[in-house]
N, C-alpha and C positions, 0 to 999 in steps of 0.2 A: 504494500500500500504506500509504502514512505516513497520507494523509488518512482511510483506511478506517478507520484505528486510531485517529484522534481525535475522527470520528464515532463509532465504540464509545464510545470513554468518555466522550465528551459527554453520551451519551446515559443511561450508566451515571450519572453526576455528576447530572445532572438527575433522576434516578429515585431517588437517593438521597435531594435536596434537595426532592422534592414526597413521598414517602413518612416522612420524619423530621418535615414542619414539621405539628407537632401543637400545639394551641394550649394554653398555658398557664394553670391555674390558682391564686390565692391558693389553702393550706389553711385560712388559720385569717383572721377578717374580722374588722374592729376595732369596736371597741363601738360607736363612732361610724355607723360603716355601720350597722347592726343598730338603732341608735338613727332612721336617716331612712329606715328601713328601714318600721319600724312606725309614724312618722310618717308617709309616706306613704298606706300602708295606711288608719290612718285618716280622713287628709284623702278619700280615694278611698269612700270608706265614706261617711261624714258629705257630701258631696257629692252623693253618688248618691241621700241617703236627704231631703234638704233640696228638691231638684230633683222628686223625683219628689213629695212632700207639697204642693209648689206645683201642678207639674199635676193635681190634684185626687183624686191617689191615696190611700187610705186609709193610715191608719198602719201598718196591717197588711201591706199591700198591698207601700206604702211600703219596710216590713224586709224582707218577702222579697226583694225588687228587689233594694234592697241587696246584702245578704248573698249572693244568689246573683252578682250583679256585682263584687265584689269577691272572692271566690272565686276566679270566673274567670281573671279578671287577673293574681294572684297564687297563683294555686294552684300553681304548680311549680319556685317558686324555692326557689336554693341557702340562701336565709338563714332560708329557712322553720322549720329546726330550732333557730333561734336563737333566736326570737320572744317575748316572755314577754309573754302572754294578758291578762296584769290590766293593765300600763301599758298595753297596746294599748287593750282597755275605757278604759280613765280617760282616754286621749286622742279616743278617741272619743268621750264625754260631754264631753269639754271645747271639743272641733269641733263638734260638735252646738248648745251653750251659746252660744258665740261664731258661729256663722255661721246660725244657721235658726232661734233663740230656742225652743229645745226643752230644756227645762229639768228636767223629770219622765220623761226617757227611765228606762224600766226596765233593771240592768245583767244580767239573768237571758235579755236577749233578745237577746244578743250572744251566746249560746253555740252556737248554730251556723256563728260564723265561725272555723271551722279551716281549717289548710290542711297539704299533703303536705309529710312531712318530706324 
């Protein structure tokens, strides 16, 4: 009878212990994150669109690649609502500048990289 009852509540304890363990989130991310946040982004941008202009893709060609690949990849993060659009641009002309010598990128063709809040 003893043992019946500490299989019970072993069982109960354990069901307790796998039903409560919910995983954890920050609410609020510090600027720092949000800062290597959009750096990232557009090293992943500026990469994609460098890579693809050497294999003989047009520039055009080139942005859409881009833009749609980096979408992807980041389309449904938490820090997405954080993001502020213009230093993203200006780091991406500035990755662009420094890594693939593309110096006369237009900043009006970067507006289709949004992504879900």
């Amino acid at each position: 009878m003893d043992y019946m009852f500490r299989s019970i509540l072993n069982i109960i304890l354990l069901l307790l212990l796998l039903i409560s363990d919910t995983p954890v989130y920050p609410i609020e991310f510090s600027q720092k994150d949000i800062e290597n946040y959009t750096l990232k982004i557009s090293r992943k941008f500026s990469n994609t669109y460098c890579n693809s202009t050497k294999f003989g893709i047009s520039n055009d060609g080139a942005l859409k690649f881009a833009i749609g690949e980096t979408n992807k990849e980041f389309l449904n993060n938490k820090l997405n609502k954080f993001i502020d659009y213009e230093f993203l641009k200006k780091n991406i002309l500035i990755s662009l500048d420094n890594n693939c010598n593309v110096f006369e990128f237009p900043l009006y063709e970067l507006e289709n990289l949004t992504f879900k809040n």
